[in-house]
C-alpha positions in Angstrom: 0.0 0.0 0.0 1.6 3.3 -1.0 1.2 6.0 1.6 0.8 9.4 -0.2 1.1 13.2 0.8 -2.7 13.5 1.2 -2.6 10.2 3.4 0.1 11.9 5.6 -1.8 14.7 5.9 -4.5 13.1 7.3 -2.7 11.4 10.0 -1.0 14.7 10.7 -4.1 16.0 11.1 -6.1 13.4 12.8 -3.0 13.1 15.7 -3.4 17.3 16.0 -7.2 16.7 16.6 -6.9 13.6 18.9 -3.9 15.6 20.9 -6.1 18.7 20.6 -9.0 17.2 22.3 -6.8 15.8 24.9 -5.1 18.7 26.4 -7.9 20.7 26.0 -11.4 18.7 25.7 -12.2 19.6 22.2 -11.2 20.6 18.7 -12.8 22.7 16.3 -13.5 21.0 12.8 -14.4 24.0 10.1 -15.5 22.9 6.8 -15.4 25.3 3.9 -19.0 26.0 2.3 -18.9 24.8 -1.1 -22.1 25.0 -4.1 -24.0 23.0 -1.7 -23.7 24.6 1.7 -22.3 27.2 3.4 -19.1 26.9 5.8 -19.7 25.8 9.0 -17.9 25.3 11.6 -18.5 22.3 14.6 -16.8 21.1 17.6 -15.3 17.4 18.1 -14.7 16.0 21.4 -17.7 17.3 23.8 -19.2 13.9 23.4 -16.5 13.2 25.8 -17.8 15.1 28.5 -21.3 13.2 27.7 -22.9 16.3 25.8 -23.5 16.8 22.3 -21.5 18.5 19.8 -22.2 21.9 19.1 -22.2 23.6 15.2 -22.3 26.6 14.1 -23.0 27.7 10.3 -22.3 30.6 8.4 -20.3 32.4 10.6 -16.4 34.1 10.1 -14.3 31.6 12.0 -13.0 33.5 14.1 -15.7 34.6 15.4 -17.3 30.9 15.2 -14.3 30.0 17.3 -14.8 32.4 19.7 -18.5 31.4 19.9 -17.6 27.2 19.8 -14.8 27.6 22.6 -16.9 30.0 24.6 -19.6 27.1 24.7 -17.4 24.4 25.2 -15.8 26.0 28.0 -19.2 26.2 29.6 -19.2 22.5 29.3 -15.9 21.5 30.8 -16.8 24.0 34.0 -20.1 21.4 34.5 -23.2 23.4 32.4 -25.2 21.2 30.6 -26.5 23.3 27.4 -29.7 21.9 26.1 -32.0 22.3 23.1 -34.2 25.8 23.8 -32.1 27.8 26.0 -30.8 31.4 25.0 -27.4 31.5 26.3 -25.3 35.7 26.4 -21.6 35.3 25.5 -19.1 37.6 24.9 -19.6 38.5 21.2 -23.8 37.7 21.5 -26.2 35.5 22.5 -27.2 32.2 20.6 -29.9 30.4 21.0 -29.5 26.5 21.3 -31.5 24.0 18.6 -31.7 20.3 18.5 -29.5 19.1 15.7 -30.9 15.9 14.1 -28.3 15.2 11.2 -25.1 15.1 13.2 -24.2 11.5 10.8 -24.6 14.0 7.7 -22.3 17.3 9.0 -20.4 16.4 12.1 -17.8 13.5 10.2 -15.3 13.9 12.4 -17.0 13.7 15.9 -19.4 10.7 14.6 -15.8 9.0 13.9 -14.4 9.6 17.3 -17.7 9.1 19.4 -20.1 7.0 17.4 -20.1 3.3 18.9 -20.3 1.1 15.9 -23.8 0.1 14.7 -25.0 2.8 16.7 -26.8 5.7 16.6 -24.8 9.1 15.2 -23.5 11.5 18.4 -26.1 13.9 19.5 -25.5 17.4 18.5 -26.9 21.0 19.2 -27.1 23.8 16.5 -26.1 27.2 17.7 -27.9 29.9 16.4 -27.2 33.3 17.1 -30.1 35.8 18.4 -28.7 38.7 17.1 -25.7 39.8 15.3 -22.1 38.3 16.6 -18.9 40.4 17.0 -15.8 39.9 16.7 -13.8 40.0 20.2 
């Protein structure tokens, strides 16, 4: 089996991720929006903590980061976010949305956390209530 650029890549990747998630609870995976979505950007490793995954679409990344990390750190202090709430943050509040279709958006968090043959990791879309800005 040859073992290309784009293989390494991955694997360069995927150990950043897993190390990422590790030292800090989490990663952030963006995905660029393409002709059939826009970009969007989700988080990877809150399943850990036994909470969904949070995503976020349409957003600058930074400020999607800012938003994502905010959130998560929420969840490593002990909240529990659930589906309905309105939570304030720094750069605006979002509201909170059950996300159905984590299997179809969140790839890398249903590799990590799905259990095999089971069902896809549970995930919350963020929403925001008003206009985000930057920090």
């Amino acid at each position: 089996m040859e073992h290309t650029a784009s293989t390494h890549q991955a694997d360069q990747y995927e150990a950043w991720q897993r190390d990422t998630i590790r030292h800090h609870g989490w990663a952030l995976q963006p995905v660029p929006g393409d002709e059939d979505g826009p970009p969007y950007v989700y988080t990877v490793g809150l399943s850990g903590f036994g909470h969904p995954e949070l995503i976020l679409f349409a957003t600058a990344p930074t400020i999607a980061a800012t938003v994502l990390n905010d959130l998560g750190e929420l969840v490593r202090l002990g909240r529990g976010l659930a589906a309905g709430e309105r939570i304030p943050l720094r750069c605006g509040d979002v509201h909170l949305i059950t996300f159905p279709e984590s299997a179809d958006w969140l790839f890398a968090a249903n590799d990590l956390y799905r259990a095999p043959g089971g069902p896809p990791v549970p995930a919350l879309l963020v929403v925001p209530a008003d206009e985000l800005v930057p920090i």
